[in-house]
MARSE-516954 format. One line per field, with one value per residue (C-alpha): residue number from 1; residue in three letters; y, z, x. Coordinates in steps of 0.25 Angstrom, whole numbers. Example, Ala and Ser with C-alpha at 12.3 -4.5 7.8 and 13.67 -1.06 7.14 Angstrom:
2
n	c(1;2)
res	c(ALA;SER)
north	c(-18;-4)
up	c(31;29)
east	c(49;55)
end
This chain:
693
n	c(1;2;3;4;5;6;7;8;9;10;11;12;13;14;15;16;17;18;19;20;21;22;23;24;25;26;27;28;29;30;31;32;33;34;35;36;37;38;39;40;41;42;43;44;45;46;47;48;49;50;51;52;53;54;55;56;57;58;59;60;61;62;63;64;65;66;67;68;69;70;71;72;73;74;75;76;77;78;79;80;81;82;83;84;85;86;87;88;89;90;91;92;93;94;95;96;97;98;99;100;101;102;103;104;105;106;107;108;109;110;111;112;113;114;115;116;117;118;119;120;121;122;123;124;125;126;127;128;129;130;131;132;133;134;135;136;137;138;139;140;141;142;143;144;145;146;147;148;149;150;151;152;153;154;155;156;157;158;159;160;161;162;163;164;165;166;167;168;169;170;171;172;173;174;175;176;177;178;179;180;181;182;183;184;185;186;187;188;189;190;191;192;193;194;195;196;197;198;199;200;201;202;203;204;205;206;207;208;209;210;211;212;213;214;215;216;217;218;219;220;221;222;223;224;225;226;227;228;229;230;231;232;233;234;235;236;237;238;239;240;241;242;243;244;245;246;247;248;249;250;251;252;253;254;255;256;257;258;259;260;261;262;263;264;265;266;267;268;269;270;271;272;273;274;275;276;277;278;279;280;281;282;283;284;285;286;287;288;289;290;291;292;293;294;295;296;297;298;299;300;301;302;303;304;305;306;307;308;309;310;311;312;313;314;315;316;317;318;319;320;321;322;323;324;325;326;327;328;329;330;331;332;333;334;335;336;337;338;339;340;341;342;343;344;345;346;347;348;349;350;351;352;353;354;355;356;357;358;359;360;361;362;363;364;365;366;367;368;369;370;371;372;373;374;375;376;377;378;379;380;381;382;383;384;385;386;387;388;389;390;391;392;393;394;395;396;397;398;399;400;401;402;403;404;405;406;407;408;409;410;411;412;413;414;415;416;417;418;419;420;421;422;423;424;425;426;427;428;429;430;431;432;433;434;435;436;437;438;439;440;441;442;443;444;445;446;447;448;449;450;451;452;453;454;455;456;457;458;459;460;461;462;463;464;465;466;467;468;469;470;471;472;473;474;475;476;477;478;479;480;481;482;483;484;485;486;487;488;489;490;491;492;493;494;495;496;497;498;499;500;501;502;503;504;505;506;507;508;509;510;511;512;513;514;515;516;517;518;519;520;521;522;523;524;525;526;527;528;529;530;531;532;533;534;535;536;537;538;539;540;541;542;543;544;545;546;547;548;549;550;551;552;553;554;555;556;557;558;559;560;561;562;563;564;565;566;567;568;569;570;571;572;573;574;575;576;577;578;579;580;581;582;583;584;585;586;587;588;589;590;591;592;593;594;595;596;597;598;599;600;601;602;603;604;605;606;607;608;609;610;611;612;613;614;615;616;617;618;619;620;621;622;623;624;625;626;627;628;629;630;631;632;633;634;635;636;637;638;639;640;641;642;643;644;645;646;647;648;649;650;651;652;653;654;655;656;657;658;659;660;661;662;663;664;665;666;667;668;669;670;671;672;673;674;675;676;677;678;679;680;681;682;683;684;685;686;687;688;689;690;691;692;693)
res	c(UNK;UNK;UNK;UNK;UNK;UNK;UNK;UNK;UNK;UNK;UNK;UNK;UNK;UNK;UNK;UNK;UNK;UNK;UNK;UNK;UNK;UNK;UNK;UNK;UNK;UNK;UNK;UNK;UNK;UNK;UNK;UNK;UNK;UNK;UNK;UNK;UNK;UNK;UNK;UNK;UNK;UNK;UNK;UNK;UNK;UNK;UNK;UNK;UNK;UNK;UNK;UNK;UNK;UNK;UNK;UNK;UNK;UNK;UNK;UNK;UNK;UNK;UNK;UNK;UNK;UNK;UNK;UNK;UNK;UNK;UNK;UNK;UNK;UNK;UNK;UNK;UNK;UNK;UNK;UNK;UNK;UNK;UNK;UNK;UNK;UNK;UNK;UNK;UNK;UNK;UNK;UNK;UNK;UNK;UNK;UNK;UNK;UNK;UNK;UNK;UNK;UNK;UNK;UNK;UNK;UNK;UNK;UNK;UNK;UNK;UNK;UNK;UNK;UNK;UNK;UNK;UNK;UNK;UNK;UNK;UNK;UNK;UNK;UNK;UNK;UNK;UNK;UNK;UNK;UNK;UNK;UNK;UNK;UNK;UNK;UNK;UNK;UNK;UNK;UNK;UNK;UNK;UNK;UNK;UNK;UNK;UNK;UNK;UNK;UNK;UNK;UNK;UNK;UNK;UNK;UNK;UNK;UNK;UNK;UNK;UNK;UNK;UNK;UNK;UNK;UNK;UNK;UNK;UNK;UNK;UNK;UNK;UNK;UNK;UNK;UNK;UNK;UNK;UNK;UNK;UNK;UNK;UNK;UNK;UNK;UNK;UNK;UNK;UNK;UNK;UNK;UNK;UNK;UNK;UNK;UNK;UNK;UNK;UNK;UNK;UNK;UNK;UNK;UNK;UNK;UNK;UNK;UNK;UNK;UNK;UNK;UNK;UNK;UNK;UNK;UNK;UNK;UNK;UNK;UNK;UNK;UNK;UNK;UNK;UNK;UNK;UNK;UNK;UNK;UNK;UNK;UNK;UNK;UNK;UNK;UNK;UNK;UNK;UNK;UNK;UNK;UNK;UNK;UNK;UNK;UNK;UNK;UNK;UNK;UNK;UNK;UNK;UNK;UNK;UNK;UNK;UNK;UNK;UNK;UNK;UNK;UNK;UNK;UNK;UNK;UNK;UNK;UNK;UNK;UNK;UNK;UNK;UNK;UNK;UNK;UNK;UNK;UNK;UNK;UNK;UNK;UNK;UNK;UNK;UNK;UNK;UNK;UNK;UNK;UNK;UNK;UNK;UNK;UNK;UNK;UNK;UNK;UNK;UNK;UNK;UNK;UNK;UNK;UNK;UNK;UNK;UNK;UNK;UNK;UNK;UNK;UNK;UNK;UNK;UNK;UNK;UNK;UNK;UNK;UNK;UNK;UNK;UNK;UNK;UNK;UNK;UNK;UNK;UNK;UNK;UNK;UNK;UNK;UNK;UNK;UNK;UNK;UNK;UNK;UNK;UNK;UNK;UNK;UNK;UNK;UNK;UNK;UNK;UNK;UNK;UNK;UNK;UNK;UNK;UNK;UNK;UNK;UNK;UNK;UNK;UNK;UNK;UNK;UNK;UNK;UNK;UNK;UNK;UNK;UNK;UNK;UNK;UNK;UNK;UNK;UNK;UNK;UNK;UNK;UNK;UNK;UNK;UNK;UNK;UNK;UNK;UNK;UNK;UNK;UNK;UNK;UNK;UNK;UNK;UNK;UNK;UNK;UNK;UNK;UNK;UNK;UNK;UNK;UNK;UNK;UNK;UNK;UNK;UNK;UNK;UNK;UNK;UNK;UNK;UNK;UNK;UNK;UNK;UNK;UNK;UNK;UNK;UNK;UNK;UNK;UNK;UNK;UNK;UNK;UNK;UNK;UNK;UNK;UNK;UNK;UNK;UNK;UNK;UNK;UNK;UNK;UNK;UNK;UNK;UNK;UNK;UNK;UNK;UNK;UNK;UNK;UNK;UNK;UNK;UNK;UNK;UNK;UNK;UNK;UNK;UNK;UNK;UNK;UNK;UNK;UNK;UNK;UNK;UNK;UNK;UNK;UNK;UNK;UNK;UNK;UNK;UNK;UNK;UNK;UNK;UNK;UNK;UNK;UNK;UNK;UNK;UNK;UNK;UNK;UNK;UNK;UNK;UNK;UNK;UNK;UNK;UNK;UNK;UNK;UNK;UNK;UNK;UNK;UNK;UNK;UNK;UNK;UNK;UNK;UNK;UNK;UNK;UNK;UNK;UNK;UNK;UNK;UNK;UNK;UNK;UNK;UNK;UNK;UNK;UNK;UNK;UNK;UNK;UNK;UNK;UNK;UNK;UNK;UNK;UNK;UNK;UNK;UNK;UNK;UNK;UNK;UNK;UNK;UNK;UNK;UNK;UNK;UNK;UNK;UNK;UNK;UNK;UNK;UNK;UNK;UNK;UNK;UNK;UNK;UNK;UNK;UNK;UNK;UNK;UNK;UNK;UNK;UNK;UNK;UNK;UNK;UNK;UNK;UNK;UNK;UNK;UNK;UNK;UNK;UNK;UNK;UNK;UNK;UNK;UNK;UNK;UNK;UNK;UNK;UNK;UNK;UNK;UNK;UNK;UNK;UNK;UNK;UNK;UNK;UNK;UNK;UNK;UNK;UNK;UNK;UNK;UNK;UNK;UNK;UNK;UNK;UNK;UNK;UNK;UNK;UNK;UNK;UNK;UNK;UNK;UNK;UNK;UNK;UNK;UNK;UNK;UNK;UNK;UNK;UNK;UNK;UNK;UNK;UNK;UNK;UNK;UNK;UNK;UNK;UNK;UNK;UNK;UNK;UNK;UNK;UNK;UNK;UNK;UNK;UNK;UNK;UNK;UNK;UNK;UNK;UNK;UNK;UNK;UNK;UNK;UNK;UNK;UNK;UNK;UNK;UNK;UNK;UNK;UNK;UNK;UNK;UNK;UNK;UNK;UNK;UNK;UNK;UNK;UNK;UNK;UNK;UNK;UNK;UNK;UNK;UNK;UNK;UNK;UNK;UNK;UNK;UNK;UNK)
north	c(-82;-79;-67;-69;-70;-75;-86;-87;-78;-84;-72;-83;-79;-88;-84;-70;-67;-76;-68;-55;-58;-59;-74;-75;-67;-77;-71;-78;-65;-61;-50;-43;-32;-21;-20;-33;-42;-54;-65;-69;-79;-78;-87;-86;-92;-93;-88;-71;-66;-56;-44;-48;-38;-38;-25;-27;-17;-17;-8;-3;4;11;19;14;22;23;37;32;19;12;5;2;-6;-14;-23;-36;-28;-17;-7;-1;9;12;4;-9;-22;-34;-44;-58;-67;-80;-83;-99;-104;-99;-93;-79;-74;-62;-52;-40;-29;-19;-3;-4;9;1;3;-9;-13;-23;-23;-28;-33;-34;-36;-32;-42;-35;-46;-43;-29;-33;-29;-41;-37;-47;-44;-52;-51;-43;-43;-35;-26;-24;-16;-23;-24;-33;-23;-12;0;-2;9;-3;-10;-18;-23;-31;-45;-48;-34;-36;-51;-44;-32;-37;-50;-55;-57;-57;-46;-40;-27;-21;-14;-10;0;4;-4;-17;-20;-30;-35;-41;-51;-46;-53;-45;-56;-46;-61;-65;-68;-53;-44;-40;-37;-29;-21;-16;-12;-4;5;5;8;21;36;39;28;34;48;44;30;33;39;32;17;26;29;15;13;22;15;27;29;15;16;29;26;14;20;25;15;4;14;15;30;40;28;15;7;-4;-2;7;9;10;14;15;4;0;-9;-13;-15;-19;-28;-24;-20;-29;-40;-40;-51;-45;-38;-48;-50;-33;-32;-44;-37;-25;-31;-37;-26;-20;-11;-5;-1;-14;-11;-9;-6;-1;4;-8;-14;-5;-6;-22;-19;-8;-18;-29;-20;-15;-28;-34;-24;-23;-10;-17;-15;-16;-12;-1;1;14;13;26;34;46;50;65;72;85;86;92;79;78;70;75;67;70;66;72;72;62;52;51;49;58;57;73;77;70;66;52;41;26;16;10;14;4;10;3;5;2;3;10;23;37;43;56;59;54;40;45;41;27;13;13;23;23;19;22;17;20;33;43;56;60;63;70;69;53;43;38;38;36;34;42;37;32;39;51;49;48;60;70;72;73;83;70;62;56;59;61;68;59;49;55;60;45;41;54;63;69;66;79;73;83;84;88;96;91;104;115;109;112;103;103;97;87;80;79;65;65;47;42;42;31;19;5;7;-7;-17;-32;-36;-43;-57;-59;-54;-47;-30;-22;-6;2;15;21;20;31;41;42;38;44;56;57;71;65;63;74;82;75;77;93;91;85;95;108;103;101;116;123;113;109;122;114;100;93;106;112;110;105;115;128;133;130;125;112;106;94;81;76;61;53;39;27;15;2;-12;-20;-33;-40;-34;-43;-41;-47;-43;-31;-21;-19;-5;2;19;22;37;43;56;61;71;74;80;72;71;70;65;63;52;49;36;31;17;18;7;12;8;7;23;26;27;28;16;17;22;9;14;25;29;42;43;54;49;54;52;54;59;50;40;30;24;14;15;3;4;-9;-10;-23;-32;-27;-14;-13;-26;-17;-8;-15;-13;-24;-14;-21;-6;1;16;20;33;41;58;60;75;82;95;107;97;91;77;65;57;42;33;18;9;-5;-16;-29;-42;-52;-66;-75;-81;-93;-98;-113;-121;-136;-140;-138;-127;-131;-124;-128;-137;-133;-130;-130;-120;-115;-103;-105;-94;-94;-84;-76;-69;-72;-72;-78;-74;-73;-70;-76;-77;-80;-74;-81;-78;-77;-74;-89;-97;-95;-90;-79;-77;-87;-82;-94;-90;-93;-100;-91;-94;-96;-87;-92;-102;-108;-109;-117;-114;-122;-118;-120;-113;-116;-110;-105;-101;-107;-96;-92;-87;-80;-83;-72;-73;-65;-69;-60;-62;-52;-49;-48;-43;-48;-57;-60;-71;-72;-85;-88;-101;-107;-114;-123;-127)
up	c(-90;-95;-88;-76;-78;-67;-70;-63;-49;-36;-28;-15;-15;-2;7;4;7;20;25;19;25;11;11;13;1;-10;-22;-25;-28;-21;-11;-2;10;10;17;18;8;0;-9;-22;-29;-43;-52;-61;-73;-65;-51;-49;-52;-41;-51;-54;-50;-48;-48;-44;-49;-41;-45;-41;-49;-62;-65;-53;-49;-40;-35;-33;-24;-34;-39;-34;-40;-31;-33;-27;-24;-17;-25;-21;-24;-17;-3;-10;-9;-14;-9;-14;-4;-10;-25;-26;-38;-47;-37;-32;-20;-17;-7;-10;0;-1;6;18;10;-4;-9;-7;-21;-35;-38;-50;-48;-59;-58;-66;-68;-70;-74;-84;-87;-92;-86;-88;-80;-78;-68;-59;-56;-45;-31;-20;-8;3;16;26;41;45;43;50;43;35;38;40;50;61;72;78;72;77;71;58;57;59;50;39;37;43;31;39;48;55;53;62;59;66;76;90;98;88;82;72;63;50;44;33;24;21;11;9;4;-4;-20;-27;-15;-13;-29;-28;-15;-24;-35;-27;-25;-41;-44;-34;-38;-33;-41;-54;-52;-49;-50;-47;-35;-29;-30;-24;-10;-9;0;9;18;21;6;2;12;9;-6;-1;6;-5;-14;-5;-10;-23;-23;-31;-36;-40;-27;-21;-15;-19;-3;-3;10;4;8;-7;-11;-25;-36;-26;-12;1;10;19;12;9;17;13;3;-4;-13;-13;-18;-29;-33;-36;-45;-52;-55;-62;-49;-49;-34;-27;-22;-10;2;17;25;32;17;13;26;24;10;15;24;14;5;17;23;9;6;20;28;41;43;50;49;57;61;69;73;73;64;58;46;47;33;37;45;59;67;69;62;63;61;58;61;60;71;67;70;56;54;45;33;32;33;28;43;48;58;53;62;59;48;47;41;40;47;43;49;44;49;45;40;37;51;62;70;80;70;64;66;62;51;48;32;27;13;14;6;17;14;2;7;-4;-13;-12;-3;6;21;28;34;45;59;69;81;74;74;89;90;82;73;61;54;49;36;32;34;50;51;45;52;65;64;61;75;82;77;85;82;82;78;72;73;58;55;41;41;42;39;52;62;75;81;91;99;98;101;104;108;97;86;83;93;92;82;80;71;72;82;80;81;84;77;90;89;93;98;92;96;105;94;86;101;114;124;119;128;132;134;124;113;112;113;100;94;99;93;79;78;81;69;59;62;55;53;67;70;71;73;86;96;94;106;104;98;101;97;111;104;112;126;130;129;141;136;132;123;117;108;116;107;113;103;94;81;71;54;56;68;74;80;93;103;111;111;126;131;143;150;157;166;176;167;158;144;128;118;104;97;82;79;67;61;48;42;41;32;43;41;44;29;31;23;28;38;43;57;63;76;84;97;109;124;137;146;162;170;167;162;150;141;129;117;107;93;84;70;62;52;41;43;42;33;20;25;31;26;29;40;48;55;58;65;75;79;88;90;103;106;118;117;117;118;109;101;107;95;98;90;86;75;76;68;67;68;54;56;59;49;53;46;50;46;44;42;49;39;31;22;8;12;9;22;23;31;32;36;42;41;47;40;52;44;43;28;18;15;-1;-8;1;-1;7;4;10;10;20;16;17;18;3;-10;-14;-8;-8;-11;-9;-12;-1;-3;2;17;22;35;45;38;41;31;30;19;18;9;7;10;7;17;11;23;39;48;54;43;42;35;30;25;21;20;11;9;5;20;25;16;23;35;40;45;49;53;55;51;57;43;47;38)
east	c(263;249;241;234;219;207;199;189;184;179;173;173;158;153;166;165;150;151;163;156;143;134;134;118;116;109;117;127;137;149;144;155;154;163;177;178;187;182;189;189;196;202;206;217;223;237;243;245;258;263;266;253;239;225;217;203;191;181;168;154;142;143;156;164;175;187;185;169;173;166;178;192;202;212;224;228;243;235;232;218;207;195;199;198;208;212;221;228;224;230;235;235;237;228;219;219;212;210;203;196;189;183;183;173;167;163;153;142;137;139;156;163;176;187;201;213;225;238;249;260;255;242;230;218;204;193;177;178;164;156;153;144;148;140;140;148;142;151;164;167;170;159;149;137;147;139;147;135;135;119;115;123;117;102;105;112;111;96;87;73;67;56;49;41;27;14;11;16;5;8;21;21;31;34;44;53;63;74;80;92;101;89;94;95;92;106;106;93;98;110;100;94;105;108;92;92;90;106;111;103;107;123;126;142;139;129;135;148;139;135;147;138;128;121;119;116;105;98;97;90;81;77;78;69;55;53;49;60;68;61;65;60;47;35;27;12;5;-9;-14;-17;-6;-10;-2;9;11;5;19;13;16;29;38;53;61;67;53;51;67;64;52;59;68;60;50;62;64;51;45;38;25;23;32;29;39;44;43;53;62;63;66;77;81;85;93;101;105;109;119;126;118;114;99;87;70;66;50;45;33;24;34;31;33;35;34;36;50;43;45;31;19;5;-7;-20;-34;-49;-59;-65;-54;-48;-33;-29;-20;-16;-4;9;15;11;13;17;11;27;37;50;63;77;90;104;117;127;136;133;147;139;132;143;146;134;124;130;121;107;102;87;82;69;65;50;47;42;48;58;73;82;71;70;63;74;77;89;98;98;104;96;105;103;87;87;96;87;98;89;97;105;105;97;80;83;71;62;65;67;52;48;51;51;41;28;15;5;-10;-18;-35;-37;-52;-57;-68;-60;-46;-38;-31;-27;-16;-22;-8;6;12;28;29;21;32;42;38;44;55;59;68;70;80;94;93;79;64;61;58;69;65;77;67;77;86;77;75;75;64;49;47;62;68;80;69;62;76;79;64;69;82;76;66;77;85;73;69;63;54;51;45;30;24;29;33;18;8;-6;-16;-9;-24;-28;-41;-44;-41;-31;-38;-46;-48;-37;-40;-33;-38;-35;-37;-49;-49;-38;-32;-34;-37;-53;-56;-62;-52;-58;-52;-56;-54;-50;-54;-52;-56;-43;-51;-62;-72;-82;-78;-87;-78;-81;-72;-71;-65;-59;-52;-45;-36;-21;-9;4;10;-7;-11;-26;-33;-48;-58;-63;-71;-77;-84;-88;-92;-94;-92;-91;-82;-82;-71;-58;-67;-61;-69;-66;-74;-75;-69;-71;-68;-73;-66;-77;-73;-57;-55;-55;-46;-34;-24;-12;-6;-18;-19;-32;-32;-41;-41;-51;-52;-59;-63;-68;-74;-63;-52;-43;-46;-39;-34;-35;-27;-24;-18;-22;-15;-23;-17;-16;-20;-10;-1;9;21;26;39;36;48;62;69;83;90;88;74;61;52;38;30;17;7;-3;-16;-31;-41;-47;-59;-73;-69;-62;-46;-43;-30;-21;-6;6;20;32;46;60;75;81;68;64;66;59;45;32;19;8;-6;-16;-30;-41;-45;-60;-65;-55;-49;-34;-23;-11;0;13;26;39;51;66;77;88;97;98;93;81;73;60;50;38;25;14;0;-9;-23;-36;-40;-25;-15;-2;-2;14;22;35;43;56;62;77;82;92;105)
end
């Protein structure tokens, strides 16, 4: 009888990604999660003999090995290495099918598979081919395990979001397309991991750990900034974007993670922190690590490991940058899901990620993970960055009055409630903003929080010995404030317009009252980069007993247009003295509203037909708009992205833009668009579209 030899392999490629859950990825290769088996048929020139054996090789990396668990070689009559198996499903005829599985602990990456025939003594080996291993959400025992079916659907295998950005008085958001499915992303997200400093320094080792979700996940971290490493995405908070793309323009990750490759891995220009969190987020849902954007709002960004930030400003109502501490209007962040084998069951679930370089961690820009149980019990003497991350939404604010003539400050207030407000994510199932701030701490103001605060700053010692604990002006040099203000808005916020508020003050107490106020308004980048003074005023008033007054800020068009950025935010501070007494600081951030800019569908949406839909835009400035363009694109609705160059628009003129789109997939999809011109750099839309079979 001649020897046995395979003909031809079917990897059953459409019944194992549906039972495995990969079946929306657009690639056409066999992709497998672990731990749980998969079939493959092969085909042979006759029927197996029973004193006949397979022995299967599968390998992972450069220099696979056994005692590494990057290889393992297994036998359809058992024998096994490594916590892989095969079996002999059915041998019909020619055909032999066969099941193989892999240990729960594999790690996730690019296998080869090669068998060894064994008939009549002589060994024959043949590569099969290669297939890809994922995390696996759906199987329990594998440490990304996710029992809840709504949540696994959000945070594995939803391909669109929302991001949250603003301030704590407006919270906005933005669309995003994750695209994680999207042709070449899943490919992309594994080079990531073969293009990072650990893989460099000890390839061996590092494709060994990629069985370890908390691993996987810190060297992305590192790996999503392009600092130390050459990853994906250069930031730039300047506020001069040239030479790259302004963060606010970006719709998804799919174009940035293209980009990437295509520049031959070189940094893309240029990333913000929730540009690097929807990018983080894509590469996390494509390999199997259940995740979901995270934006705080008023985080701190604490550079100094005392739990508080200080901010400055001069008498006459400048914000200052001195100092390294500051105070994002919002900063977004990832979470994954995963347990934490290293710290204990208590602090399993979500563990934060952070890919925007803030603060080195062993030398490298990289955040994460570190449990969010453990954030909320103070316990930031665990891995990984705890105290970083526990300042961001904990940390007291102490504003400082600095004295440009003779170079001394003083410290002016300490603020325990204004840190970490509105943490927020998209809800399951729905675009609504879910709070998961109790999540992060207790109730602001509660005996349980600042016992943590107490408990997070007794382990930090010695370095906690100053900053949050120490009382106003211990020099006794001026008085408690009589007068208390506030900035109320008077008119509406909107690019062209006038901002219009009002600065409230009132005296607290029966005695009349001078004060002296300096006001300033400067355009601001969202973490409160200064761009530019754009307004002044000084002003002394008196006040009667308990009297309020309001006194009128206004700020033209002509004056801020230069200077805005495409944060749309303008801060408006005010320092108000009485003599002998301390200053009141007075601050605001305002975001103006862009114009409107609507998305339509013209036509009912079906997979495979093309679907008309337009945007629709009115100029609402007395002068012309120039350089127009309009960028499209959404996972499922279209190829790629569409960039469509805009004719200019006269003063308060109208335009009507229709395009085409072609659904890929049935669902309710969304839609982005970004409409970028000289006076406003990037204008959004979102729309979702229900794309029928």
């Amino acid at each position: 009888m001649s020897a046995l030899q395979i003909q031809n392999v079917n990897w059953q490629v459409p019944m194992n990604r549906r039972a495995h859950h990969t079946d929306k990825f657009s690639s056409k290769d066999s992709i497998v999660r672990r731990g749980q088996p998969w079939e493959i048929i092969l085909v042979c020139n006759r029927s197996l003999e029973s004193e006949e054996d397979l022995n299967f090789i599968v390998s992972t990396g450069p220099q696979p090995s056994e005692s590494a668990r990057t290889k393992a070689v297994f036998s359809i009559s058992g024998r096994s290495t490594g916590g892989w198996k095969a079996a002999l499903k059915a041998n019909s005829g020619n055909n032999l099918a066969i099941t193989i599985a892999s240990p729960v602990s594999a790690p996730i990456g690019l296998y080869t598979l090669n068998v060894e025939i064994s008939s009549r003594g002589r060994a024959s080996s043949l590569k099969l081919g290669t297939f890809i291993m994922l995390f696996n959400p759906w199987l329990q025992g594998d440490d990304v395990f996710m029992s809840n079916h709504a949540e696994r659907q959000e945070y594995v295998e939803e391909d669109s979001g929302i991001i949250y950005v603003g301030s704590t008085n407006r919270i906005g958001m933005v669309g995003w397309n994750f695209g994680q499915f999207e042709e070449d992303i899943l490919n992309i997200s594994l080079s990531i991991l073969d293009r990072s400093l650990n893989f460099r320094r000890d390839p061996v080792t590092d494709v060994a750990r990629r069985n370890d979700p908390k691993y996987v996940c810190r060297v992305l971290s590192a790996m999503i900034n392009g600092n130390d490493d050459s990853g994906v995405l250069s930031g730039n908070w300047s506020g001069n974007y040239a030479g790259g793309v302004d963060p606010r323009t970006w719709n998804g990750s799919v174009e940035i993670l293209k980009n990437w490759k295509k520049s031959g891995f070189r940094p893309v220009q240029f990333g913000q922190c929730w540009v690097f969190a929807g990018t983080l987020n894509t590469v996390l849902r494509s390999l199997g690590v259940p995740s979901r954007v995270i934006t705080n709002f008023n985080s701190a960004h604490d550079t100094d490991r005392n739990l508080s930030v200080d901010v400055y400003y001069d008498a006459m109502g400048n914000p200052l940058e001195k100092g390294s501490d500051s105070v994002w209007n919002f900063h977004v962040w990832n979470e994954g899901w995963f347990v934490r084998t290293d710290l204990g069951p208590a602090y399993n679930g979500w563990q934060v990620l952070d890919a925007t370089p803030q603060e080195r961690s062993q030398g490298v820009f990289q955040c994460g993970p570190a449990s969010v149980n453990a954030i909320k019990a103070g316990d930031v003497d665990q891995n990984f960055d705890m105290v970083f991350i526990f300042a961001e939404v904990n940390a007291d604010r102490i504003t400082w009055i600095y004295n440009n003539r003779n170079n001394t400050q003083k410290q002016n207030s300490v603020d325990t409630h204004s840190i970490g407000k509105y943490i927020s994510t998209k809800a399951v199932g729905s675009n609504s903003r879910m709070d998961v701030t109790d999540k992060y701490k207790h109730p602001e103001g509660s005996s349980d929080e600042r016992q943590v605060h107490q408990k997070a700053l007794d382990k930090l010692k010695p370095n906690a010995s100053f900053g949050a604990t120490s009382s106003r002006n211990p020099e006794g040099e001026d008085k408690e404030p009589s007068i208390s203000g506030k900035f109320k808005v008077t008119g509406v916020l909107a690019v062209g317009k006038e901002v219009s508020l009002s600065l409230m003050l009132k005296n607290m107490t029966s005695d009349r009252k001078a004060v002296t106020m300096n006001m300033t308004a400067w355009t601001i980048v969202y973490n409160g980069t200064l761009v530019h003074e754009v307004w002044k005023d000084s002003a002394t008033i008196s006040l009667d007993p308990e009297e309020e007054i309001q006194y009128p800020v206004k700020i033209e068009y002509s004056q801020y247009e230069r200077y805005l950025k495409a944060d749309n935010m303008i801060r408006i501070t005010a320092v108000c003295k009485v003599p002998d007494e301390a200053e009141v600081v007075v601050e605001r951030d305002v975001i103006l509203d862009n114009p409107a800019l609507t998305l339509e569908v013209l036509d009912q949406a079906h997979v495979r037909k093309p679907v008309n839909v337009q945007m629709l835009f009115s100029n609402p400035l007395d002068q012309p708009v120039n350089n127009c363009v309009l960028l499209v694109e959404g996972s499922g609705l279209l190829r790629g992205s569409l960039k469509i160059d805009v004719p200019s628009l006269r003063p308060k003129e109208r335009s009507r833009i229709r395009f085409e789109i072609f659904p890929t997939r049935s669902g309710t999809k969304q839609l982005l668009a970004d409409f970028s011109c000289n006076k406003f750099p990037a204008i959004k839309a979102m729309l979702p579209i229900d794309v029928s079979e």
